[in-house]
C-alpha positions as MATLAB code, in Angstrom:
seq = 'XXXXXXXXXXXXXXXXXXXXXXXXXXXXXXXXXXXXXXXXXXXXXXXXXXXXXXXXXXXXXXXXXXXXXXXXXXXXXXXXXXXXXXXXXXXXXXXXXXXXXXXXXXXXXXXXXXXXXXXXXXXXXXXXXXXXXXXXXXXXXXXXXXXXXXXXXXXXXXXXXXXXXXXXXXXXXXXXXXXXXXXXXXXXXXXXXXXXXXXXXXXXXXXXXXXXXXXXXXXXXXXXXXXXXXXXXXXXXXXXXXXXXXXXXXXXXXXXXXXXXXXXXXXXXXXXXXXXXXXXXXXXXXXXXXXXXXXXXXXXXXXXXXXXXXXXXXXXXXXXXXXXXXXXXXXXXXXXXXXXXXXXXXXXXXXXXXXXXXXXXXXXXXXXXXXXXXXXXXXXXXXXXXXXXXXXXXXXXXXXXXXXXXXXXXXXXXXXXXXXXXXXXXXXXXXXXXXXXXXXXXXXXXXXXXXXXXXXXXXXXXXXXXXXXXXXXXXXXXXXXXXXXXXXXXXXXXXXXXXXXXXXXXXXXXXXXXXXXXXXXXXXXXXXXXXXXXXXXXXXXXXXXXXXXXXXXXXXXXXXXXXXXXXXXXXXXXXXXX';
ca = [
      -7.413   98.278  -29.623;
      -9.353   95.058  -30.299;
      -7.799   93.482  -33.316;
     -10.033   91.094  -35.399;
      -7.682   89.540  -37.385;
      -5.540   88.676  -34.655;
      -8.669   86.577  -33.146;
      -8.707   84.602  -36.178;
      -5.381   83.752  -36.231;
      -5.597   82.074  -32.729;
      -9.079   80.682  -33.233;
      -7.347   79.123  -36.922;
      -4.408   77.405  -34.823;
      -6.628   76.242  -32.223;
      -8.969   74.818  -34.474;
      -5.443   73.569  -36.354;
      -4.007   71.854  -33.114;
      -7.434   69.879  -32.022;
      -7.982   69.002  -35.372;
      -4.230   67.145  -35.264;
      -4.450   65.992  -31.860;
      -8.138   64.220  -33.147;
      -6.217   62.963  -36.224;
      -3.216   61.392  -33.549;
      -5.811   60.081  -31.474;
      -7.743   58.602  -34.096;
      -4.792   57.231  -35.518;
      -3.808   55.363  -32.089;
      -7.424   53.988  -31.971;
      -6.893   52.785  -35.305;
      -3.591   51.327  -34.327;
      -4.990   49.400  -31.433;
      -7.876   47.827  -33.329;
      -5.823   46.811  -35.972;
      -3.480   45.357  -32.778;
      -6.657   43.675  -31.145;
      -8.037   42.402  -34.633;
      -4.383   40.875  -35.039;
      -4.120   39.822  -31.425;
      -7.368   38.078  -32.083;
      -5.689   35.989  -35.071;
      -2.129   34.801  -33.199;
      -4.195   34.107  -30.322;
      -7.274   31.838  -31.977;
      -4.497   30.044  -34.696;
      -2.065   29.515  -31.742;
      -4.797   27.342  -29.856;
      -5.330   25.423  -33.824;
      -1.859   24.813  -33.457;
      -2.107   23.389  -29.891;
      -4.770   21.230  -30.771;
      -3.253   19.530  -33.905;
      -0.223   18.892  -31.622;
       1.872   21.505  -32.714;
       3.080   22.599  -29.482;
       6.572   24.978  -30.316;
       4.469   26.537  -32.528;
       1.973   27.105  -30.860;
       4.202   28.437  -27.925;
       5.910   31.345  -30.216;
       2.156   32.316  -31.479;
       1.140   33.106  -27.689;
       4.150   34.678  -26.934;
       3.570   37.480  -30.025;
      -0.511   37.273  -29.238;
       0.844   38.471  -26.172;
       3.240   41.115  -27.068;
       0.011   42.351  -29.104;
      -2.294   42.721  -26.201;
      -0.337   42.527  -22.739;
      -3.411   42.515  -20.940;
      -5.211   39.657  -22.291;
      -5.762   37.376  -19.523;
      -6.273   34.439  -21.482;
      -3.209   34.500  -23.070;
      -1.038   34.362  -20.084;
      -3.198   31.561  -18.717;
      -2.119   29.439  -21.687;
       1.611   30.497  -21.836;
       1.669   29.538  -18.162;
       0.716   25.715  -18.929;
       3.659   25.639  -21.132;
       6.100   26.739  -18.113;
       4.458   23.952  -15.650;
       5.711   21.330  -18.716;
       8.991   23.232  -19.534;
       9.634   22.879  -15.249;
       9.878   26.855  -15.144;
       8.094   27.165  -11.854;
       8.524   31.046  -11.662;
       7.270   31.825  -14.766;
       4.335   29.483  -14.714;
       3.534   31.420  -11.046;
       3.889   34.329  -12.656;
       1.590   34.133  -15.514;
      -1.101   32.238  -13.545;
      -1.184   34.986  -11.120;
      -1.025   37.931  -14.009;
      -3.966   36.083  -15.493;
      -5.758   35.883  -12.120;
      -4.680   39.154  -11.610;
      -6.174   40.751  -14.704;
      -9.326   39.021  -14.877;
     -10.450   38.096  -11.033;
     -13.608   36.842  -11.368;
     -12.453   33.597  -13.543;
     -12.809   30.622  -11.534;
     -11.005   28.969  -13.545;
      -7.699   31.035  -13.396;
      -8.516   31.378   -9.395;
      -8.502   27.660   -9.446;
      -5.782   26.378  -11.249;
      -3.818   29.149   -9.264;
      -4.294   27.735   -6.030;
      -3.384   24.319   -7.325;
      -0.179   25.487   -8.338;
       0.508   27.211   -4.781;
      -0.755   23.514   -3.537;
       1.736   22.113   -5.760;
       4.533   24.375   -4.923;
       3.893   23.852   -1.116;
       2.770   27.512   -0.865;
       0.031   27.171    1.552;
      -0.619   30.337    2.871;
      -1.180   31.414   -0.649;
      -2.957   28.620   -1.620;
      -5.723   29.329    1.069;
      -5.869   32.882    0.077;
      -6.451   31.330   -3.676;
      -9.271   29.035   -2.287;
     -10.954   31.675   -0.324;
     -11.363   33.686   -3.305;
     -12.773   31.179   -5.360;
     -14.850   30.062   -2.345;
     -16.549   33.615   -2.431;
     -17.266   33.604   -5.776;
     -19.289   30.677   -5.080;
     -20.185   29.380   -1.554;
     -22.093   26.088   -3.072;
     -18.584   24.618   -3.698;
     -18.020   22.079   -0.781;
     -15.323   20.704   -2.891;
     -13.343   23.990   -2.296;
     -14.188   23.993    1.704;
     -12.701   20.402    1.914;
      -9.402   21.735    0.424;
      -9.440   25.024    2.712;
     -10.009   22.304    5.499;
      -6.910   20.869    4.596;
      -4.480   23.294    4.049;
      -5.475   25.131    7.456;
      -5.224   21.532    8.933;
      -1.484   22.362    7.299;
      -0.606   25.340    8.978;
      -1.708   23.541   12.097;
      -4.586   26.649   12.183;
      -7.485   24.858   14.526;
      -9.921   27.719   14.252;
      -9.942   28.401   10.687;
     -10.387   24.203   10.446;
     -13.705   24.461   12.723;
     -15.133   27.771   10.910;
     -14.351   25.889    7.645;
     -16.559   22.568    8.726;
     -19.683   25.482   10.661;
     -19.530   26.584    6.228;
     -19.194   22.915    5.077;
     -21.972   22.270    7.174;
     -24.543   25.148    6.557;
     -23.796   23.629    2.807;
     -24.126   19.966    3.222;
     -26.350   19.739    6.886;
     -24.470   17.928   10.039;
     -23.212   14.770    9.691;
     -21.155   11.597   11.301;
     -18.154   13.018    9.320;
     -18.284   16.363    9.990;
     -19.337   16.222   13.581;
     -16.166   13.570   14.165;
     -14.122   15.813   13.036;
     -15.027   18.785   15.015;
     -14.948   16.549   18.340;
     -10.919   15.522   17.142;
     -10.290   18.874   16.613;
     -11.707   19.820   19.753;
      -9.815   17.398   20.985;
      -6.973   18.673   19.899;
      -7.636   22.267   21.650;
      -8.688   20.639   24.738;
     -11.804   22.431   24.783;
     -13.921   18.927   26.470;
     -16.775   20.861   26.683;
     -17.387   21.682   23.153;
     -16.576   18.162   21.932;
     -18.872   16.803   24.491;
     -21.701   19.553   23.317;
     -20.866   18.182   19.599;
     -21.207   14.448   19.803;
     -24.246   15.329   22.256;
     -25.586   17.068   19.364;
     -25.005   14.631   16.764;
     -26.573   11.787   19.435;
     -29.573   14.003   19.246;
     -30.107   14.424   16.729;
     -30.293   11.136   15.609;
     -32.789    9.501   18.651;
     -33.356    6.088   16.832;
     -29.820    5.201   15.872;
     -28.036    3.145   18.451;
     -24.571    3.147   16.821;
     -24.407    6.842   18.190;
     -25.571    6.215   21.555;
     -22.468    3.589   20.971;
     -20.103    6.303   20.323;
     -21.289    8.307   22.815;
     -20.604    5.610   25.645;
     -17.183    4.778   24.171;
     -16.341    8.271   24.275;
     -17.681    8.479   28.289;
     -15.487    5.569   28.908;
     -12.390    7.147   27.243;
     -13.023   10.396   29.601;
     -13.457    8.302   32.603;
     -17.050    8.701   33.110;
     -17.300    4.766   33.361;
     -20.311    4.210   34.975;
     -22.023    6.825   32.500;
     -20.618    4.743   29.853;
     -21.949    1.326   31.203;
     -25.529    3.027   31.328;
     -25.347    4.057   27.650;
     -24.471    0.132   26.709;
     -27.074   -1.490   28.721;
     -29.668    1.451   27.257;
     -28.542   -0.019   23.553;
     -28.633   -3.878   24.887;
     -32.067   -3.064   26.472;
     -33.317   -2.111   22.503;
     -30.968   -4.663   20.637;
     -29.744   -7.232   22.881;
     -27.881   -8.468   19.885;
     -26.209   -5.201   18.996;
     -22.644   -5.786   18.292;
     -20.628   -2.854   18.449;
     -22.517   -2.362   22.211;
     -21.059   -5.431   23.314;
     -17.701   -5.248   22.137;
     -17.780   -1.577   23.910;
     -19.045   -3.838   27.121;
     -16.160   -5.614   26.657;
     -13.693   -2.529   26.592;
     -15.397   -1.316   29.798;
     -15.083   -4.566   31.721;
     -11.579   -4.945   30.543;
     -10.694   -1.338   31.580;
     -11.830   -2.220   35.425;
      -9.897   -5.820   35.260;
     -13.123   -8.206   35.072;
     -11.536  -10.627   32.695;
     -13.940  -13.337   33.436;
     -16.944  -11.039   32.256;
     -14.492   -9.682   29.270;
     -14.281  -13.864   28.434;
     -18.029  -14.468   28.745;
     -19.032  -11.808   26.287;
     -16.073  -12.664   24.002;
     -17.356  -16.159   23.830;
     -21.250  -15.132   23.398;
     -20.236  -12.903   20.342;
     -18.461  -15.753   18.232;
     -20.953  -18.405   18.986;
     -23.832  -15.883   17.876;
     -24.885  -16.054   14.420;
     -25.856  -12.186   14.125;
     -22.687  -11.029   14.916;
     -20.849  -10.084   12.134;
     -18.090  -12.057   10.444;
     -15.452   -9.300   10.403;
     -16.438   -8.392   14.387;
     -15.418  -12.345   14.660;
     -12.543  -12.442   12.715;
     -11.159   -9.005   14.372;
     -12.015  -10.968   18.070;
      -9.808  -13.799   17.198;
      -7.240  -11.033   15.892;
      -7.218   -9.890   19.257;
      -6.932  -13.362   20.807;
      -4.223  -14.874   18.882;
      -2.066  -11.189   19.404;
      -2.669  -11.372   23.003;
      -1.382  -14.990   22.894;
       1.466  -14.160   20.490;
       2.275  -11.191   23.409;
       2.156  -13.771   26.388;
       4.175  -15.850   24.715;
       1.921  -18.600   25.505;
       2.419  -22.011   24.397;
      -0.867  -23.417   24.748;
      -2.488  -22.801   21.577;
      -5.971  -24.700   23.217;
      -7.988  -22.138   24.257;
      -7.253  -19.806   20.691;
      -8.425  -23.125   18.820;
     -11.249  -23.673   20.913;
     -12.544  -20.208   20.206;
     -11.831  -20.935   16.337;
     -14.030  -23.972   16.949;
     -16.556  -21.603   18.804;
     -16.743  -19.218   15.759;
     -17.002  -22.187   12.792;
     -19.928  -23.580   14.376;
     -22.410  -21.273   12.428;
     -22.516  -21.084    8.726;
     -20.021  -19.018    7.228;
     -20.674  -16.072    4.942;
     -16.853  -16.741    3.489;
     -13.843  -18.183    4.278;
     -12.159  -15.646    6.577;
     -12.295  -17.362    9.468;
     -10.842  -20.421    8.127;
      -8.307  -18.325    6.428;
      -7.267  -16.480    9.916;
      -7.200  -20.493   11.441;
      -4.921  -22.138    9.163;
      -2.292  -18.383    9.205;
      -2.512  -19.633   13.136;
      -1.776  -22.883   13.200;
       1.257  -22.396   10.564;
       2.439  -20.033   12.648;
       2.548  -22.466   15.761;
       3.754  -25.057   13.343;
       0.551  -27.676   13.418;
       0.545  -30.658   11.167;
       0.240  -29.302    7.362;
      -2.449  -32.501    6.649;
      -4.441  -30.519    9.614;
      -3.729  -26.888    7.721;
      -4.202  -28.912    4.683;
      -7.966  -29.929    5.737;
      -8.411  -25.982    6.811;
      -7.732  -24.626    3.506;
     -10.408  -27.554    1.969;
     -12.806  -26.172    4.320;
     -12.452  -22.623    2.782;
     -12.462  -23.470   -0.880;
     -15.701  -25.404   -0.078;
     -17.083  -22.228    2.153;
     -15.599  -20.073   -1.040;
     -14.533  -21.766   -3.721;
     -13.280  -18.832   -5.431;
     -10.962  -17.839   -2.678;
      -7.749  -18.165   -4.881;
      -5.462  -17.644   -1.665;
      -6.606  -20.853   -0.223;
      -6.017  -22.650   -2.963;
      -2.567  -21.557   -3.774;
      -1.257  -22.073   -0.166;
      -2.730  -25.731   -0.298;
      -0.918  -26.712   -3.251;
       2.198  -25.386   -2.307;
       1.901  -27.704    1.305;
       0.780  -30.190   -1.128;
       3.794  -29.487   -3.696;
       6.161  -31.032   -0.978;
       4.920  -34.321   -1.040;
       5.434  -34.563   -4.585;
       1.404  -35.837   -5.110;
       0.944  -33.940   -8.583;
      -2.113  -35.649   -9.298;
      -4.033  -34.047   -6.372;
      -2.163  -30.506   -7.210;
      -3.684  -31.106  -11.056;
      -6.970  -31.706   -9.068;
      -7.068  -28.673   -7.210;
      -6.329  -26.780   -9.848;
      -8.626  -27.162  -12.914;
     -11.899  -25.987  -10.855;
      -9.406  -22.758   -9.794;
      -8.986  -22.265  -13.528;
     -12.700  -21.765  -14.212;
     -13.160  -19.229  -11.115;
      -9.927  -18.110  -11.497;
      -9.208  -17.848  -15.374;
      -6.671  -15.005  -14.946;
      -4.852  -16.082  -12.272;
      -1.405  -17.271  -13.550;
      -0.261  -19.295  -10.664;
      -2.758  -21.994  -11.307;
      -1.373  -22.140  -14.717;
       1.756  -22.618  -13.591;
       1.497  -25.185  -10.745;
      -0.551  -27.587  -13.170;
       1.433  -26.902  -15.545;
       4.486  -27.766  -13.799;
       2.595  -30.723  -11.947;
       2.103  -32.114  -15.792;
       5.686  -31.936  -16.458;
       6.961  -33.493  -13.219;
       4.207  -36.213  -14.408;
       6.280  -36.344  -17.766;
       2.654  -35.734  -19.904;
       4.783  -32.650  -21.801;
       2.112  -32.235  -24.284;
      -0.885  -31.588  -21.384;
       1.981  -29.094  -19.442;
       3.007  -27.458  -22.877;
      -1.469  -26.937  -23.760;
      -1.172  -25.743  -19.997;
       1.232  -23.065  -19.956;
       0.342  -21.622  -23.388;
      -3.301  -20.871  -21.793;
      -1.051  -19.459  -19.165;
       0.906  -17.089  -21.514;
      -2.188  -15.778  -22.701;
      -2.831  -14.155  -19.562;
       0.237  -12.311  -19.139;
      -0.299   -8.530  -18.659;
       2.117   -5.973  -18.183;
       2.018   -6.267  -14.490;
       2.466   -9.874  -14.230;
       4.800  -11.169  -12.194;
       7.901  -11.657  -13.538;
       9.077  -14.992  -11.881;
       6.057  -17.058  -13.242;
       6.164  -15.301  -16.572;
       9.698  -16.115  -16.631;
       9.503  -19.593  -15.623;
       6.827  -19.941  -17.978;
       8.726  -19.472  -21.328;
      11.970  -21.249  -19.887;
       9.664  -24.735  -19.091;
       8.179  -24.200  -23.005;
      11.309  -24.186  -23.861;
      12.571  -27.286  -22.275;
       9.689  -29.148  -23.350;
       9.850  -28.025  -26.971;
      13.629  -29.156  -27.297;
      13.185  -32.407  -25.594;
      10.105  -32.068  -28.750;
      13.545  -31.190  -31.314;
      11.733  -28.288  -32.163;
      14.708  -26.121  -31.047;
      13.521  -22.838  -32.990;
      10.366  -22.475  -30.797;
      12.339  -23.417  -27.710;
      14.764  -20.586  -28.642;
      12.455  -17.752  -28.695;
      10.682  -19.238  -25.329;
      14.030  -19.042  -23.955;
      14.389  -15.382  -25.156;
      11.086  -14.400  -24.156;
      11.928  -15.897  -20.777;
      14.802  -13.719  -20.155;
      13.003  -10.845  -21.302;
      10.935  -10.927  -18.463;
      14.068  -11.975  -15.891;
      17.279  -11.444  -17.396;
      18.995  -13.359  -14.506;
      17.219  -17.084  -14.875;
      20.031  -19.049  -14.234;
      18.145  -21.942  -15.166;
      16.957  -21.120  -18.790;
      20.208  -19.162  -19.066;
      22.182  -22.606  -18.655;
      19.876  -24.665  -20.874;
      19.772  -22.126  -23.367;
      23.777  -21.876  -23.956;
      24.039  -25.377  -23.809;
      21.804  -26.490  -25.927;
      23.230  -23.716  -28.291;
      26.268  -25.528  -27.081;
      25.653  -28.749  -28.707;
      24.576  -27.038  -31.843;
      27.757  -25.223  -32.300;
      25.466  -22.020  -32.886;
      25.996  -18.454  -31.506;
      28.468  -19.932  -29.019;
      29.400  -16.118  -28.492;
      26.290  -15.723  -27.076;
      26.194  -18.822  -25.311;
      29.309  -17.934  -23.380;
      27.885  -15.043  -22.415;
      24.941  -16.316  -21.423;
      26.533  -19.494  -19.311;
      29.096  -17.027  -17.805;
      26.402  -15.276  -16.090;
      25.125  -18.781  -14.222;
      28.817  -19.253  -13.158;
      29.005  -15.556  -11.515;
      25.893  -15.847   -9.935;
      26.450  -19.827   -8.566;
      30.371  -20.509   -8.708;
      29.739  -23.753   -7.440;
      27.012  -25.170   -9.425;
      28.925  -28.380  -11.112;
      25.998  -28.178  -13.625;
      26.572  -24.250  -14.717;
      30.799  -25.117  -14.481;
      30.330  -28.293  -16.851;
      27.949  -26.012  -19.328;
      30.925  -23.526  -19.351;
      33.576  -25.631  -19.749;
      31.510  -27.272  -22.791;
      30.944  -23.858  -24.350;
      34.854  -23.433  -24.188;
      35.386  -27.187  -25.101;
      33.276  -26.614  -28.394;
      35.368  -22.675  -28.843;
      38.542  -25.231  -29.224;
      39.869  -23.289  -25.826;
      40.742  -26.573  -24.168;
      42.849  -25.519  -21.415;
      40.296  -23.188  -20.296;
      37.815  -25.694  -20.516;
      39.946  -27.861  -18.496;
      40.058  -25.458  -15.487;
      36.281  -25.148  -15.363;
      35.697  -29.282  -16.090;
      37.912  -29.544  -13.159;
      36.156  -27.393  -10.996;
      32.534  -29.112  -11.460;
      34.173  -31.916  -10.627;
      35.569  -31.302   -7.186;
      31.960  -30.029   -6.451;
      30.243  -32.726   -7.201;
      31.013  -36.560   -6.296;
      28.274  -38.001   -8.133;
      28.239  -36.398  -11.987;
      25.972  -37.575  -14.422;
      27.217  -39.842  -17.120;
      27.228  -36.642  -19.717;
      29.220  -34.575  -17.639;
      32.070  -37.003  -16.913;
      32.281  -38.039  -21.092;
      32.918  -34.103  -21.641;
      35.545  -34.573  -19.200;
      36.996  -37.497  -20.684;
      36.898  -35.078  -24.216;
      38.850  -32.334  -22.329;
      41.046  -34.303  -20.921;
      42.210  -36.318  -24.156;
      42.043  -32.601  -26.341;
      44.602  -30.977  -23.760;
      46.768  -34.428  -24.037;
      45.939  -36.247  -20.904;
      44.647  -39.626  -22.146;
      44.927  -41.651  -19.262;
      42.488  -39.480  -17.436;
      40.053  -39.383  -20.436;
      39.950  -43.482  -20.683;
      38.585  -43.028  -16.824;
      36.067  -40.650  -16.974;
      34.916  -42.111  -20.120;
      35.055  -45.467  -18.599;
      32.736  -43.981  -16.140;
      30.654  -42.389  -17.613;
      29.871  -46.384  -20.033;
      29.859  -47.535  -16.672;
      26.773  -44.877  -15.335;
      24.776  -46.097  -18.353;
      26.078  -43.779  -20.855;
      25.367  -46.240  -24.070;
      26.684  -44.193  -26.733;
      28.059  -45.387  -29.537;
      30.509  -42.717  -29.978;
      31.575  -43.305  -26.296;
      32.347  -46.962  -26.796;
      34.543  -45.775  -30.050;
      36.500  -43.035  -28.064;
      37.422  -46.021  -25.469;
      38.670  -48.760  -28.366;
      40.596  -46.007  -30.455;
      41.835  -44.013  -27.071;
      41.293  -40.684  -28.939;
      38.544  -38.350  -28.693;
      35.964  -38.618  -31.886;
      33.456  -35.480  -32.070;
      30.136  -36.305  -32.429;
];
């Protein structure tokens, strides 16, 4: 029997049970907008945080933006920067992929996921990255030139030429990619299809004779020499002045022995003025390294040609630079360099090089006028180049006209950058600080000296002056030790550095030290200055050996020593400090 009630019943608990399954799944849906809405929040103050530098904190916000919404793409494209810094490289390979992963068509993600494959030497990966991102947009020759070179990588020839047949559909033929089909080629031995290339490229470019050039040169490489010849005389026939023809004509007489010819049209190209300057200079190249090879000792017939080349106006000084490298290196007369270098600061008279090397053949003969000469013109084309500062400046003070050579090197200081080099800087400060204690302005020679071995830390020079004139101060002779022990470990035998030592440890009251190192600049030096042999004389008498101090200061009021004090220490016998 049909039972109404018992209808109602299961219609009531069916009605019951969707009502609560609606309610659960309402609930969840509530749940995971109040997850996005909160996601949204970490996420957007996390990149605040980033911004204003905040970096950990920014960190922990992505991780818990992330928690919120694992599949947020952006999220793990952010976190994955952080484990390229923190050096995590599985992690940061991880994430970029997830993100790539979870939203594929972001070029971006696709992008910086292949350059992390790059980075991580994953190639095979990294061209599966590239080719992704290259369909999502075939425009992007960028992208082709990297696919280009990771299959050029893996050594993968075909993938190399289908990636240039896309490069080119984008970009049209050209020189470039057409080259670099024919090397490939090359590399397959397929002759055919590189000839087919480079007789496409030829033409399709009918009116330019530097590829009917290239297309004889590479004839004459395949040994289709007569072929080759044709080619050339087809280009002289248009340009008989056409340079890279000729120097091909060369290469084709020289590959069937014809030296005579090779000679002729080697000697036709330098006296020409439409040749080129850097075809010249690259002839002579060849010249003086064919010499060089024959170990020929005639240097004639490589001057000759020099002679040959410098007959036309120059466009610069290249020429002239390449002749006076050749004639140092076969050891010519430096007043015939000399007049070289003169010839290519008049051709160029910026041409700093020139300059430099003909004041340092100058330097030798000790005519600092002329070096002064030379260079205050190369200080107004050359206001940044420190050298010149430094050889006038030095000239000056060999000159003794310290006030021009202290104006000198302080213009000189003023160029120093961080990359300047640290020998001139260095020898810079430690000159200043000669010349402004010779001046008695010993504070301002001080800090020269310290900025001097900032720069070199080893300049035994300004080290010794330094601790000696602290030395005669009685200042900081802790530091002057220090400093004068370094000159003695780095020159043992340098009676100047020993008798700076021995001072140091004269003026610390440690006389019998001082005695050992006195004693040593003397046996290496026969001929000590005046100064030198009175602190002996005061070492000697202050570790009781008077007789010995009466004869070095005897000699040293003998060498012109005409201190007073000196004199005194000789009537009394007994040392008197100054």
């Amino acid at each position: 029997m049909f039972d109404k009630n018992i209808l109602n019943v299961k219609k009531t608990r069916r009605l019951f049970l969707v009502l609560l399954l609606t309610g659960a799944s309402l609930a969840v849906q509530a749940d995971r907008k109040d997850s996005l809405q909160s996601y949204d929040y970490f996420y957007l103050e996390a990149l605040r945080q980033q911004d204003m530098g905040n970096l950990t904190a920014a960190f922990d916000l992505l991780c818990h933006a992330r928690d919120l919404n694992p599949l947020a793409p952006e999220v793990y494209f952010q976190l994955a920067g952080y484990y390229v810094d923190m050096k995590n490289d599985s992690l940061a390979r991880a994430y970029f992929e997830k993100a790539a992963a979870l939203d594929p068509d972001n070029t971006a993600y696709q992008e910086k996921l292949g350059q992390l494959y790059v980075t991580q030497k994953d190639y095979p990966d990294a061209i599966r990255a590239y080719e992704r991102l290259y369909d999502s947009n075939k425009a992007r020759t960028d992208v082709l030139q990297l696919l280009y070179q990771l299959y050029g990588s893996q050594n993968d020839y075909r993938k190399m030429i289908s990636t240039l047949e896309r490069l080119e559909t984008v970009e049209g033929s050209n020189e470039q990619i057409s080259l670099s089909k024919m090397q490939i080629y090359e590399q397959l031995g397929e002759k055919r299809k590189e000839y087919d290339e480079l007789k496409s490229l030829v033409d399709s470019h009918p009116l330019d004779l530097n590829y009917q050039v290239m297309f004889g040169n590479w004839l004459l490489q395949n040994g289709k020499k007569k072929e080759a010849l044709q080619k050339y005389r087809d280009v002289l026939k248009e340009d008989p002045a056409n340079s890279p023809a000729r120097l091909s004509m060369m290469d084709y007489y020289n590959s069937i022995g014809d030296q005579p010819t090779v000679n002729a049209i080697r000697q036709e190209l330098l006296q020409s003025a439409k040749t080129e300057q850097n075809t010249k200079v690259e002839l002579l190249r060849q010249v003086i390294a064919a010499s060089q090879k024959d170990n020929n000792p005639d240097s004639t017939e490589v001057m000759r040609l020099f002679s040959t080349a410098l007959a036309t106006p120059q466009e610069n000084a290249d020429i002239l630079m390449l002749k006076a490298a050749y004639m140092t290196l076969r050891k010519m007369p430096k007043a015939d360099i000399n007049r070289v270098y003169e010839q290519a600061i008049e051709a160029e008279p910026d041409n700093s090089r020139a300059r430099i090397f003909l004041i340092q053949n100058i330097w030798e003969t000790e005519d600092y006028d002329r070096v002064i000469a030379i260079c205050r013109p190369a200080l107004e084309y050359n206001p940044d180049e420190m050298a010149f500062y430094y050889f006038q400046g030095m000239a000056q003070y060999q000159k003794h006209e310290n006030d021009a050579a202290l104006a000198t090197f302080r213009k000189g200081v003023d160029q120093i950058r961080p990359d300047s080099n640290p020998d001139i800087v260095s020898d810079f400060y430690a000159i200043m600080g000669d010349i402004l204690h010779e001046k008695g302005r010993n504070g301002e020679a001080f800090q020269a000296y310290d900025s001097c071995l900032q720069w070199k830390p080893d300049n035994t020079a300004a080290l010794n002056n330094y601790a000696y004139y602290l030395s005669v101060e009685k200042k900081n002779l802790t530091k002057a030790e220090q400093m004068s022990y370094k000159t003695i470990k780095a020159e043992p035998s340098n009676s100047t550095f020993l008798d700076t030592y021995a001072w140091i440890l004269f003026q610390e009251k440690r006389y019998e030290e001082a005695k050992i190192y006195i004693e040593q600049a003397i046996r290496n030096d026969s001929t000590l200055s005046g100064v030198v042999k009175e602190h002996a004389g005061d070492i000697y008498a202050q570790t009781g050996d008077m007789e010995k101090a009466l004869e070095y200061w005897r000699q040293s009021l003998e060498g012109g020593n005409a201190s007073a004090t000196l004199k005194k220490k000789i009537q009394l016998k007994k040392y008197i400090a100054e």
